[in-house]
mmCIF file as Biopython writes it, N, C-alpha, C and O atoms, coordinates in Angstrom:
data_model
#
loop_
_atom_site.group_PDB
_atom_site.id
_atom_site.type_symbol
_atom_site.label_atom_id
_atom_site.label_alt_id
_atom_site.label_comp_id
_atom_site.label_asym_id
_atom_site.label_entity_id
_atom_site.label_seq_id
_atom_site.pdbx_PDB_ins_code
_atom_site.Cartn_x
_atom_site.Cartn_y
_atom_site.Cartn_z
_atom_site.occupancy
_atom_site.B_iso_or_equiv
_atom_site.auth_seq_id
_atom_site.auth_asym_id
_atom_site.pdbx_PDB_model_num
ATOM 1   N N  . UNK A ? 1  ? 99.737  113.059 97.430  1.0 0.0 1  A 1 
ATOM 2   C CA . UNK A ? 1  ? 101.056 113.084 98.048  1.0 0.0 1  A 1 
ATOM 3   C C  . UNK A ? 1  ? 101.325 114.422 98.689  1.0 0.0 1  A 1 
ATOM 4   O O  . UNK A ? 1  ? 101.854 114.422 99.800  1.0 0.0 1  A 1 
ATOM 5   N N  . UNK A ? 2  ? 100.921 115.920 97.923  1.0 0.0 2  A 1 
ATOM 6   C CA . UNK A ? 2  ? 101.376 116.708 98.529  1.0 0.0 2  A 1 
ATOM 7   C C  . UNK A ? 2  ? 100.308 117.299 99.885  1.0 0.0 2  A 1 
ATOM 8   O O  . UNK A ? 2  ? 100.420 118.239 100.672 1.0 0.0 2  A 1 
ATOM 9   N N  . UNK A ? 3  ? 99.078  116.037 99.651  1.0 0.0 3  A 1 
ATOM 10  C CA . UNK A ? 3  ? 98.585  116.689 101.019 1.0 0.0 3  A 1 
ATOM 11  C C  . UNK A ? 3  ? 99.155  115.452 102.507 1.0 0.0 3  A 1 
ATOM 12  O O  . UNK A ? 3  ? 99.345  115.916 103.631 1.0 0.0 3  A 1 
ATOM 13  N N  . UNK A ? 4  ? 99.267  114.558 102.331 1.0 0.0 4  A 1 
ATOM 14  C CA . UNK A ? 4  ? 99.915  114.035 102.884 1.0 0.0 4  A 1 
ATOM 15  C C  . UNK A ? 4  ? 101.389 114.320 103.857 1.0 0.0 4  A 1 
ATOM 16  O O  . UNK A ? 4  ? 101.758 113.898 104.953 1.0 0.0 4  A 1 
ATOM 17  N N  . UNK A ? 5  ? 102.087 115.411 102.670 1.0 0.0 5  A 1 
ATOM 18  C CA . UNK A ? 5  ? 103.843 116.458 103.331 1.0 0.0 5  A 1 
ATOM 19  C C  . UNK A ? 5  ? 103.167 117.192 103.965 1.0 0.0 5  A 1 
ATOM 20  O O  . UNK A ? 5  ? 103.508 117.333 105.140 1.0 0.0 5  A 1 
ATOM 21  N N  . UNK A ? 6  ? 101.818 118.038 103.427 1.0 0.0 6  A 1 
ATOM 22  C CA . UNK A ? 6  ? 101.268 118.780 104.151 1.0 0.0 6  A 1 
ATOM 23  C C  . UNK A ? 6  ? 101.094 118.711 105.660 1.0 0.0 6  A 1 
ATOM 24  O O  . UNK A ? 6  ? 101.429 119.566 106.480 1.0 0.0 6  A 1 
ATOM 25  N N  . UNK A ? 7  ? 100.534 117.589 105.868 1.0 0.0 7  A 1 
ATOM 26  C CA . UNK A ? 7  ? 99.557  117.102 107.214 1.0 0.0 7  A 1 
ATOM 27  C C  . UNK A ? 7  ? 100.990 116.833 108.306 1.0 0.0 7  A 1 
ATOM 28  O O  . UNK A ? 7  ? 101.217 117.152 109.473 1.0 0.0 7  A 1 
ATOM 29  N N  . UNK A ? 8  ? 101.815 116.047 107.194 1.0 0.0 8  A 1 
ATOM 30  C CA . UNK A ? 8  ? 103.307 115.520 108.303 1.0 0.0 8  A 1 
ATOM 31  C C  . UNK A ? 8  ? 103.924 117.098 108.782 1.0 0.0 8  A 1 
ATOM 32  O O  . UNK A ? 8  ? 104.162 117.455 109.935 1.0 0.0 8  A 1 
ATOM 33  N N  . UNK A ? 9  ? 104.083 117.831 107.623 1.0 0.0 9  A 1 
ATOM 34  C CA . UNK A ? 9  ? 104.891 119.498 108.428 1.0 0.0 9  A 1 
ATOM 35  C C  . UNK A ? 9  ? 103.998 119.876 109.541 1.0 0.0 9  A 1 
ATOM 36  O O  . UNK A ? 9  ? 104.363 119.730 110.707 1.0 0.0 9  A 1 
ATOM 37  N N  . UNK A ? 10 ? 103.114 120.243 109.301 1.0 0.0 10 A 1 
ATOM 38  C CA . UNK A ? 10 ? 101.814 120.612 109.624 1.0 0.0 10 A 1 
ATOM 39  C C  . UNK A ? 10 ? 101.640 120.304 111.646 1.0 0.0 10 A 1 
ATOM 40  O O  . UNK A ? 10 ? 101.604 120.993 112.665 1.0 0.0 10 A 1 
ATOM 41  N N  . UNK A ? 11 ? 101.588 118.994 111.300 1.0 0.0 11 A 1 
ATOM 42  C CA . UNK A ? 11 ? 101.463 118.277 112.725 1.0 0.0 11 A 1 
ATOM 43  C C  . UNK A ? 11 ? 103.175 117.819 113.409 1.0 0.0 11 A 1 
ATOM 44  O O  . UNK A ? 11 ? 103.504 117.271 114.461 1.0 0.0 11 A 1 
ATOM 45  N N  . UNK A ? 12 ? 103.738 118.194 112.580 1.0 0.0 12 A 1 
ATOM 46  C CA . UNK A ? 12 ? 105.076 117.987 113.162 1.0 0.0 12 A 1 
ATOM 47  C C  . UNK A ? 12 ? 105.345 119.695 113.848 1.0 0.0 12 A 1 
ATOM 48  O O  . UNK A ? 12 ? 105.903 119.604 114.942 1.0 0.0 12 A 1 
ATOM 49  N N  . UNK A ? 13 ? 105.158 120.688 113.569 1.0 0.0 13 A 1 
ATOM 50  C CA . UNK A ? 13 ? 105.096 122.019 114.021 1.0 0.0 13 A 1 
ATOM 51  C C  . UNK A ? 13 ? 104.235 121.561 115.449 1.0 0.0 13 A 1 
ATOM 52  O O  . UNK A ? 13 ? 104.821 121.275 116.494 1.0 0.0 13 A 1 
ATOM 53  N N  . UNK A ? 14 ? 102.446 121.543 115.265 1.0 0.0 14 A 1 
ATOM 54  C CA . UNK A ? 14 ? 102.202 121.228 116.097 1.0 0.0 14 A 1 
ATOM 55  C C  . UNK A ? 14 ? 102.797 120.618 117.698 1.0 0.0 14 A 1 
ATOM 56  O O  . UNK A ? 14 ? 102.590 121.195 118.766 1.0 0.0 14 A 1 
ATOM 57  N N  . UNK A ? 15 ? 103.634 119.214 117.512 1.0 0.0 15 A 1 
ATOM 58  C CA . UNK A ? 15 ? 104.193 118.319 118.041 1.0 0.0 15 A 1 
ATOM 59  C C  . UNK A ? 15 ? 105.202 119.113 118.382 1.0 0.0 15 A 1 
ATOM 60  O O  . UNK A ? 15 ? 105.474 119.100 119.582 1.0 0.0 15 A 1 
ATOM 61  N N  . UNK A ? 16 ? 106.036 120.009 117.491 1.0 0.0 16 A 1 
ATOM 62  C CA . UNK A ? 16 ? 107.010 120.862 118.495 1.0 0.0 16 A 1 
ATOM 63  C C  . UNK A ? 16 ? 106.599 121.322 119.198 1.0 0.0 16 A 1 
ATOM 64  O O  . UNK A ? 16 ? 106.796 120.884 120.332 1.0 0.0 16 A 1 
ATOM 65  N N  . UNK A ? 17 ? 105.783 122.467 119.029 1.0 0.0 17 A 1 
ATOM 66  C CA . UNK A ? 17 ? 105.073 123.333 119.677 1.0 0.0 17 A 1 
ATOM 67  C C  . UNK A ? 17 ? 104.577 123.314 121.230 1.0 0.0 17 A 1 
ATOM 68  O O  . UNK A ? 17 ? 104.379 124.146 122.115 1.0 0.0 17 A 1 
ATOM 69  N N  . UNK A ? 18 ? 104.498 122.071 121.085 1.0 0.0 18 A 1 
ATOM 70  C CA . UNK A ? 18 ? 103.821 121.162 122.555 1.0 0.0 18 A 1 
ATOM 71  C C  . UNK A ? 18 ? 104.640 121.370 123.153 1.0 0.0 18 A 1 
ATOM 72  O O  . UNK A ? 18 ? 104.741 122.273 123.984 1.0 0.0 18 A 1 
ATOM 73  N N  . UNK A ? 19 ? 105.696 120.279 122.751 1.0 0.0 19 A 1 
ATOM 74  C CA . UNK A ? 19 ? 106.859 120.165 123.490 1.0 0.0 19 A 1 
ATOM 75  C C  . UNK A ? 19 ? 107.891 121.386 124.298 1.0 0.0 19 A 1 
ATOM 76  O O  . UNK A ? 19 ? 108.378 121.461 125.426 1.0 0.0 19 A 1 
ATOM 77  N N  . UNK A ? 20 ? 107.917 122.138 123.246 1.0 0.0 20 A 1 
ATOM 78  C CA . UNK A ? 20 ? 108.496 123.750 123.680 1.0 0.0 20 A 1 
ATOM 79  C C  . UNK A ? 20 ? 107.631 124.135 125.146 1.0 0.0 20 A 1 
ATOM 80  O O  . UNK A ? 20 ? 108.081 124.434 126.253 1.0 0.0 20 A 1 
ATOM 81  N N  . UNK A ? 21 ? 106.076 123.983 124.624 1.0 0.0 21 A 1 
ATOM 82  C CA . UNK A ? 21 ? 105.171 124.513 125.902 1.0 0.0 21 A 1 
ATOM 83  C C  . UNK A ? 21 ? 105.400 123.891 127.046 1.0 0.0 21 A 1 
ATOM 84  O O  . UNK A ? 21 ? 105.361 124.573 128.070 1.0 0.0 21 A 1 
ATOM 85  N N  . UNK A ? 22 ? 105.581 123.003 127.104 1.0 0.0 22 A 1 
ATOM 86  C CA . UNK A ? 22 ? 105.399 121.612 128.246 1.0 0.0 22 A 1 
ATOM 87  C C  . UNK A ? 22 ? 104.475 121.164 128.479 1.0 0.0 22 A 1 
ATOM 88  O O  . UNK A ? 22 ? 104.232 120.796 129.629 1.0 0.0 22 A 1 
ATOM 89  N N  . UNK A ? 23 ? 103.291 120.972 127.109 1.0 0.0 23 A 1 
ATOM 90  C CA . UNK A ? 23 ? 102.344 120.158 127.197 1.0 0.0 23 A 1 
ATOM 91  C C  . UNK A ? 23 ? 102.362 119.136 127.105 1.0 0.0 23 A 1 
ATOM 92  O O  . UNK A ? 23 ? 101.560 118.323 127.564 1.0 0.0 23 A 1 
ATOM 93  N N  . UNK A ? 24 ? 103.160 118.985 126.576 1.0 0.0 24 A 1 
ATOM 94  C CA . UNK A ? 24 ? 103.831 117.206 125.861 1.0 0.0 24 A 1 
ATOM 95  C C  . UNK A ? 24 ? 104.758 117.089 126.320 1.0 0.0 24 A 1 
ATOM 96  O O  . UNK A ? 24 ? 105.582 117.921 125.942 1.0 0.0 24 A 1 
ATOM 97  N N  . UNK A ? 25 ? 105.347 115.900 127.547 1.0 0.0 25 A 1 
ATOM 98  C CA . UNK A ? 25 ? 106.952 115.295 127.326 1.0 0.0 25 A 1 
ATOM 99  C C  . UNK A ? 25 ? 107.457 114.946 126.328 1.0 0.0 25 A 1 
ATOM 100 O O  . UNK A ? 25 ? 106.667 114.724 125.411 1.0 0.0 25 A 1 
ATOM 101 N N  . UNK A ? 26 ? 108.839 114.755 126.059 1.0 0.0 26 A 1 
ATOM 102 C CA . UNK A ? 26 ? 109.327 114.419 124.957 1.0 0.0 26 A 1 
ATOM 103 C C  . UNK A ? 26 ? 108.881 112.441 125.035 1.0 0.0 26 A 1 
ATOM 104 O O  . UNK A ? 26 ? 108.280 111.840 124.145 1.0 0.0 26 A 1 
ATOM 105 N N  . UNK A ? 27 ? 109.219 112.039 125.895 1.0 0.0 27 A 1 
ATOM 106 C CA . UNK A ? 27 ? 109.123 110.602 125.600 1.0 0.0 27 A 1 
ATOM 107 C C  . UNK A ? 27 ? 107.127 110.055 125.367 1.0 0.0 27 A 1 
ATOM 108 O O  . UNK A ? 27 ? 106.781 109.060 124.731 1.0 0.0 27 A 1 
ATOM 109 N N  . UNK A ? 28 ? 106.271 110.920 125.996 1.0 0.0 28 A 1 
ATOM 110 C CA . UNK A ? 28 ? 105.113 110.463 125.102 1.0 0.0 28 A 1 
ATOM 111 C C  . UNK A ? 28 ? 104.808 110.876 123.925 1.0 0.0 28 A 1 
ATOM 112 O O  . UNK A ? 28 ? 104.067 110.291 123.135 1.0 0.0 28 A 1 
ATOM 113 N N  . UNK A ? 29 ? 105.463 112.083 123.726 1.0 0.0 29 A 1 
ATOM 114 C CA . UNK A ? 29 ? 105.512 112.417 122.269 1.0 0.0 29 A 1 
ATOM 115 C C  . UNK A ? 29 ? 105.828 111.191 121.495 1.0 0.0 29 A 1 
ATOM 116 O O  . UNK A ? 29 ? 105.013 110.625 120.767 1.0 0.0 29 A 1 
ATOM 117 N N  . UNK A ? 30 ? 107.056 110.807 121.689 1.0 0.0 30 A 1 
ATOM 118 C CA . UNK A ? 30 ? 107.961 109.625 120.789 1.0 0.0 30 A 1 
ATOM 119 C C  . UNK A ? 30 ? 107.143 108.447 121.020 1.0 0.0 30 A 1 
ATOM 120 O O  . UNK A ? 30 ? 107.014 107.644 120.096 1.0 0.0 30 A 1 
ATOM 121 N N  . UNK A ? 31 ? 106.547 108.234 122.192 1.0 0.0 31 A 1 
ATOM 122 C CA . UNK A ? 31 ? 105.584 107.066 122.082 1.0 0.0 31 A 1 
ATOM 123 C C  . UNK A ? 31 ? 104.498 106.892 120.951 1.0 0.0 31 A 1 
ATOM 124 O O  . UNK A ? 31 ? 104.321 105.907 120.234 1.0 0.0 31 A 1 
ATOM 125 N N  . UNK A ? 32 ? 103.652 108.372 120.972 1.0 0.0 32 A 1 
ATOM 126 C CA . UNK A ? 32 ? 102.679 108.204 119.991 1.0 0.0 32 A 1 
ATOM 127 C C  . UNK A ? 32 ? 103.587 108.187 118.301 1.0 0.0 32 A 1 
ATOM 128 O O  . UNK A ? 32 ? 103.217 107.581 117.295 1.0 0.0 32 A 1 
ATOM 129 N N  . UNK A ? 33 ? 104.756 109.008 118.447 1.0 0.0 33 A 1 
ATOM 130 C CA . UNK A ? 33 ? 105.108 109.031 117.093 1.0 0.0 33 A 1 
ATOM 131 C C  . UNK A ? 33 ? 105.240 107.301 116.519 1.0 0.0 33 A 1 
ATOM 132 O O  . UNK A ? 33 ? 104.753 106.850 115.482 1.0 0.0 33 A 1 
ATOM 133 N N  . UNK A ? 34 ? 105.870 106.724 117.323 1.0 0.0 34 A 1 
ATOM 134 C CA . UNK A ? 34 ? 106.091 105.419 117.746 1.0 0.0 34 A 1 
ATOM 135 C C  . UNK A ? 34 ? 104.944 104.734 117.531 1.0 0.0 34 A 1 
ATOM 136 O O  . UNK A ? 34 ? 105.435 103.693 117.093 1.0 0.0 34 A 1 
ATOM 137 N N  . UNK A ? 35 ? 103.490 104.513 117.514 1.0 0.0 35 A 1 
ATOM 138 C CA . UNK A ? 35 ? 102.541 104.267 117.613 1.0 0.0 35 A 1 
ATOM 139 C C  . UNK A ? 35 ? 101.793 104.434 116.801 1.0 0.0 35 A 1 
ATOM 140 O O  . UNK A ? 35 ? 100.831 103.676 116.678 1.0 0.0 35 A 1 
ATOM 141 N N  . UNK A ? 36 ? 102.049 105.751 115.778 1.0 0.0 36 A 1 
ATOM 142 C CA . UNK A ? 36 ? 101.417 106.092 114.495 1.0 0.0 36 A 1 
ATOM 143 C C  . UNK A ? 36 ? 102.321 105.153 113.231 1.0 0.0 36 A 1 
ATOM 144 O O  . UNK A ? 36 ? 101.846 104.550 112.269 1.0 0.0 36 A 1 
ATOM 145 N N  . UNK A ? 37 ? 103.276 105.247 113.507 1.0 0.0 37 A 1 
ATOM 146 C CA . UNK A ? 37 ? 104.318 104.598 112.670 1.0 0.0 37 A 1 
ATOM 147 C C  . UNK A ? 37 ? 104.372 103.050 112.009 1.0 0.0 37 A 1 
ATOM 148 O O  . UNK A ? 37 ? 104.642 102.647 110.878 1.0 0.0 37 A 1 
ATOM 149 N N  . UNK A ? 38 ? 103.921 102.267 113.465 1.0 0.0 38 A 1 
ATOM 150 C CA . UNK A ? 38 ? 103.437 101.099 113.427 1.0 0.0 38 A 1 
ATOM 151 C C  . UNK A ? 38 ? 102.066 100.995 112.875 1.0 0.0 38 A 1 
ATOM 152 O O  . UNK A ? 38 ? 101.894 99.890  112.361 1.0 0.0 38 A 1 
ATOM 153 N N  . UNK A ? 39 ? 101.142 101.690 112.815 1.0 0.0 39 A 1 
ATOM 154 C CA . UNK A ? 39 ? 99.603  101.769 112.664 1.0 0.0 39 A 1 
ATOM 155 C C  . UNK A ? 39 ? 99.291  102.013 111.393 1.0 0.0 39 A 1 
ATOM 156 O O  . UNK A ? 39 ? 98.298  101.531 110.847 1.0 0.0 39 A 1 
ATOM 157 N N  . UNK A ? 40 ? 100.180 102.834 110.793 1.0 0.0 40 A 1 
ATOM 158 C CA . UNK A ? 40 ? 100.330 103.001 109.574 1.0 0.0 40 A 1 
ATOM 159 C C  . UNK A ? 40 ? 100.397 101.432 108.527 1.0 0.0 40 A 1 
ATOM 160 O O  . UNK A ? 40 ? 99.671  101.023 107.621 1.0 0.0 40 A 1 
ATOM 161 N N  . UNK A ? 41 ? 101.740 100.828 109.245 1.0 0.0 41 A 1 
ATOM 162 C CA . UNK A ? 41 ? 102.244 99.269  108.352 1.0 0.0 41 A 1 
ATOM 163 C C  . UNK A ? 41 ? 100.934 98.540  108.525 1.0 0.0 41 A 1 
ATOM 164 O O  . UNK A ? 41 ? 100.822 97.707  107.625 1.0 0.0 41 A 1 
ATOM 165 N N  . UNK A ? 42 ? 99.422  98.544  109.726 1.0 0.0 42 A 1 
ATOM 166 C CA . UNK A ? 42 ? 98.823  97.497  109.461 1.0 0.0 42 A 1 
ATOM 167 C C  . UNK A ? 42 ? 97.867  97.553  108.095 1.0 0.0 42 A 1 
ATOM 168 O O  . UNK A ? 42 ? 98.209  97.784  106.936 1.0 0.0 42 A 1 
ATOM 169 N N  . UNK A ? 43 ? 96.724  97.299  108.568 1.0 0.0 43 A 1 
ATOM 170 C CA . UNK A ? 43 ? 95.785  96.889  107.786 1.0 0.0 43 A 1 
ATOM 171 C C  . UNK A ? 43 ? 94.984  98.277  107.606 1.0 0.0 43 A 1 
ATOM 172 O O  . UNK A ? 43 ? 94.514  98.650  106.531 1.0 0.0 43 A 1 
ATOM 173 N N  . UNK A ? 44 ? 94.881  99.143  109.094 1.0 0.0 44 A 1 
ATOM 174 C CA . UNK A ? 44 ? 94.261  100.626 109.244 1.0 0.0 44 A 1 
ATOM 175 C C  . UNK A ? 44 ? 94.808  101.531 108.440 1.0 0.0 44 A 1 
ATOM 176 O O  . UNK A ? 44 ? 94.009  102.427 108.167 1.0 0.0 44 A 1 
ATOM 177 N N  . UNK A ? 45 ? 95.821  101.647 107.970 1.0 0.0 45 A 1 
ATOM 178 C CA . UNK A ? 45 ? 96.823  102.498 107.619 1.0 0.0 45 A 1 
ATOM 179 C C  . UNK A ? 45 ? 96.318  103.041 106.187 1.0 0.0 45 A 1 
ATOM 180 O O  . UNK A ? 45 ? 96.453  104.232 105.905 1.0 0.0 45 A 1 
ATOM 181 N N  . UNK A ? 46 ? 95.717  102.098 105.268 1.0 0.0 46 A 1 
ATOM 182 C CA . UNK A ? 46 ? 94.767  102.871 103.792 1.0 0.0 46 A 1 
ATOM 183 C C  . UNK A ? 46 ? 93.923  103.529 104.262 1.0 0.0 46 A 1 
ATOM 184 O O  . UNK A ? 46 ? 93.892  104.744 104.064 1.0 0.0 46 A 1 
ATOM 185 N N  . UNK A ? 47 ? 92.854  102.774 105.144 1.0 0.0 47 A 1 
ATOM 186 C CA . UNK A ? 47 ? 91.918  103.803 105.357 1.0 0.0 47 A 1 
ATOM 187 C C  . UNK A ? 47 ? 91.722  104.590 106.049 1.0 0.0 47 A 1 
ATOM 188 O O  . UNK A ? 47 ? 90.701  105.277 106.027 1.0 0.0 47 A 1 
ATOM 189 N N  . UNK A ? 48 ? 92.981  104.745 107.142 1.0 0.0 48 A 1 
ATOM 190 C CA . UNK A ? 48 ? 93.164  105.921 107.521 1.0 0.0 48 A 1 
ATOM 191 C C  . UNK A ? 48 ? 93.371  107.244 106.588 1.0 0.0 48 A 1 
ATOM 192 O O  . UNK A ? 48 ? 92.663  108.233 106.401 1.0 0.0 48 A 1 
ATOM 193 N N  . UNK A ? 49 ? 94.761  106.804 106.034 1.0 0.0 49 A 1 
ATOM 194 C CA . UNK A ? 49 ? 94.511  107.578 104.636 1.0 0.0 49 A 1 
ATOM 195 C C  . UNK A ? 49 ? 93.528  107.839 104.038 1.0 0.0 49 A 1 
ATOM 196 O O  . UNK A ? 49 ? 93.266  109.016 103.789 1.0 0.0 49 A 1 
ATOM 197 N N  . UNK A ? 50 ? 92.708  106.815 103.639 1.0 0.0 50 A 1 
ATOM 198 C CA . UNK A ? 50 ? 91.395  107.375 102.681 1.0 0.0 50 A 1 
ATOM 199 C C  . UNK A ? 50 ? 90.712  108.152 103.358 1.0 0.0 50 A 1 
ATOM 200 O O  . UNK A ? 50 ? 90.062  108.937 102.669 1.0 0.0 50 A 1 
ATOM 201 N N  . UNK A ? 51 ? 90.544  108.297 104.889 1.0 0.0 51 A 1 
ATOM 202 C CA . UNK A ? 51 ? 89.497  109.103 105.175 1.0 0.0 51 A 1 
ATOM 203 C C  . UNK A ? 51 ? 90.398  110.555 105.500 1.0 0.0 51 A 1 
ATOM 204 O O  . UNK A ? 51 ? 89.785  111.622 105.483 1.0 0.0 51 A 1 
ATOM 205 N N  . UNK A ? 52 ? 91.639  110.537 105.747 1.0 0.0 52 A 1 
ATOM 206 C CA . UNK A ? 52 ? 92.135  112.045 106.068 1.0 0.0 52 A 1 
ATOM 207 C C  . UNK A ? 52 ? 92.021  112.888 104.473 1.0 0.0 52 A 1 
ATOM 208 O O  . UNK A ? 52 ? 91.869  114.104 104.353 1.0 0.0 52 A 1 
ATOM 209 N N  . UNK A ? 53 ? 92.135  111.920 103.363 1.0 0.0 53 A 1 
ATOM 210 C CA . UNK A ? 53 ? 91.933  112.232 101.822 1.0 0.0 53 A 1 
ATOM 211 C C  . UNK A ? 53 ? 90.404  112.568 101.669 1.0 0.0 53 A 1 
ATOM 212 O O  . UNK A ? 53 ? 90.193  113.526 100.925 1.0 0.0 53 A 1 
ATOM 213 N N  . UNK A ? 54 ? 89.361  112.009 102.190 1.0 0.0 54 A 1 
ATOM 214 C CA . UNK A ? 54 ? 87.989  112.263 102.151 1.0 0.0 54 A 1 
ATOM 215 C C  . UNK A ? 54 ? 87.966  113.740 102.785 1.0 0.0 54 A 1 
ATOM 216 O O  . UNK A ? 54 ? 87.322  114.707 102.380 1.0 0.0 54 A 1 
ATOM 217 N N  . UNK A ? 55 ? 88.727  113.673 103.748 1.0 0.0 55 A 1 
ATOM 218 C CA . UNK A ? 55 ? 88.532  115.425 104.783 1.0 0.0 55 A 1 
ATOM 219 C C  . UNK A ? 55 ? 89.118  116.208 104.257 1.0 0.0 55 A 1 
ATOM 220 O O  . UNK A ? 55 ? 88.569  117.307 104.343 1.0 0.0 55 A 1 
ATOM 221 N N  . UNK A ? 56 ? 90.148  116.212 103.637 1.0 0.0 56 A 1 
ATOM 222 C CA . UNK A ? 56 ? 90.964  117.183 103.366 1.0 0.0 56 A 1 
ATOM 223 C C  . UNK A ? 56 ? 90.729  117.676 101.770 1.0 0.0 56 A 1 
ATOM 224 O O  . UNK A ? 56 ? 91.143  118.732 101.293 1.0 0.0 56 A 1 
ATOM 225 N N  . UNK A ? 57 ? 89.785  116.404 100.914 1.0 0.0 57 A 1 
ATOM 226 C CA . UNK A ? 57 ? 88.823  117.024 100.118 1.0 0.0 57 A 1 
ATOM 227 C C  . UNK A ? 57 ? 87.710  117.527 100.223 1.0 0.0 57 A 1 
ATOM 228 O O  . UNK A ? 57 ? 87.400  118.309 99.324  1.0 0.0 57 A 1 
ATOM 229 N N  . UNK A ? 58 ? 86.867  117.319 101.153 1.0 0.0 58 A 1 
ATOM 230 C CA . UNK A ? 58 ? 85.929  118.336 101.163 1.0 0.0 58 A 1 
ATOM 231 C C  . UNK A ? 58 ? 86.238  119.777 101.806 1.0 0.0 58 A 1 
ATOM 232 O O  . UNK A ? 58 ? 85.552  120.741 101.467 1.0 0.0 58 A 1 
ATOM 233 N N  . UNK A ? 59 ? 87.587  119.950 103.016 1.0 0.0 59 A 1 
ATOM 234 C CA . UNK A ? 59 ? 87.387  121.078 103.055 1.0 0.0 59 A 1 
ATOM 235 C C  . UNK A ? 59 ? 88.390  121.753 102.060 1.0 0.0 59 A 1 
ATOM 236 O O  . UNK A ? 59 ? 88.932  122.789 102.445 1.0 0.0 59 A 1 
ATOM 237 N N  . UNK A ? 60 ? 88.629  121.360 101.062 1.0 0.0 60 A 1 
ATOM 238 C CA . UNK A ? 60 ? 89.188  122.232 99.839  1.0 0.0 60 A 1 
ATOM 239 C C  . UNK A ? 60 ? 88.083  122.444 98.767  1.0 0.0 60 A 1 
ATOM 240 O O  . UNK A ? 60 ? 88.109  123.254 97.841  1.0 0.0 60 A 1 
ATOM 241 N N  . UNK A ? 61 ? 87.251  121.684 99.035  1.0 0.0 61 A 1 
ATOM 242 C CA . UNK A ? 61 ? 85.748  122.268 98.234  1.0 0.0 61 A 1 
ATOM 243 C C  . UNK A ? 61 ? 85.027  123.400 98.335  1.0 0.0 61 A 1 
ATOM 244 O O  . UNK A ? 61 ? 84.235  123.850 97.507  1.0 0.0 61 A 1 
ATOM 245 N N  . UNK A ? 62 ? 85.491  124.079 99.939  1.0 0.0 62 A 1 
ATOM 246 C CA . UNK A ? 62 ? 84.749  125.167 100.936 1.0 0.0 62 A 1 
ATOM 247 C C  . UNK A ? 62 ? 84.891  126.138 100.013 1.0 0.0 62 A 1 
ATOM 248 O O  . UNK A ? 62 ? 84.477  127.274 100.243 1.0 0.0 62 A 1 
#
């Protein structure tokens, strides 16, 4: 769980960050947020998880 808050602050900084720059519009931003959100509820959404949990344990093994 707490690597999970991690990854959301984490990439939510990121996602500002953009936006501030003007790398990112705000409305494709909200698209993909929009897009992860849904992707999450399917069927992809564990093992997406399982594999950002596979990465984010090995590089805490380093």
């Amino acid at each position: 769980m707490a690597v999970s808050i991690s990854a959301v602050v984490l990439l939510g900084i990121v996602v500002f960050v953009l936006i501030r720059g003007g790398s990112v519009r705000l409305g494709p931003a909200l698209a993909c947020m929009g897009f992860g959100f849904f992707l999450a509820s399917t069927a992809a959404g564990p093992t997406i998880s399982d594999a950002i949990g596979t990465v984010t344990g090995w590089i805490s093994s380093i």
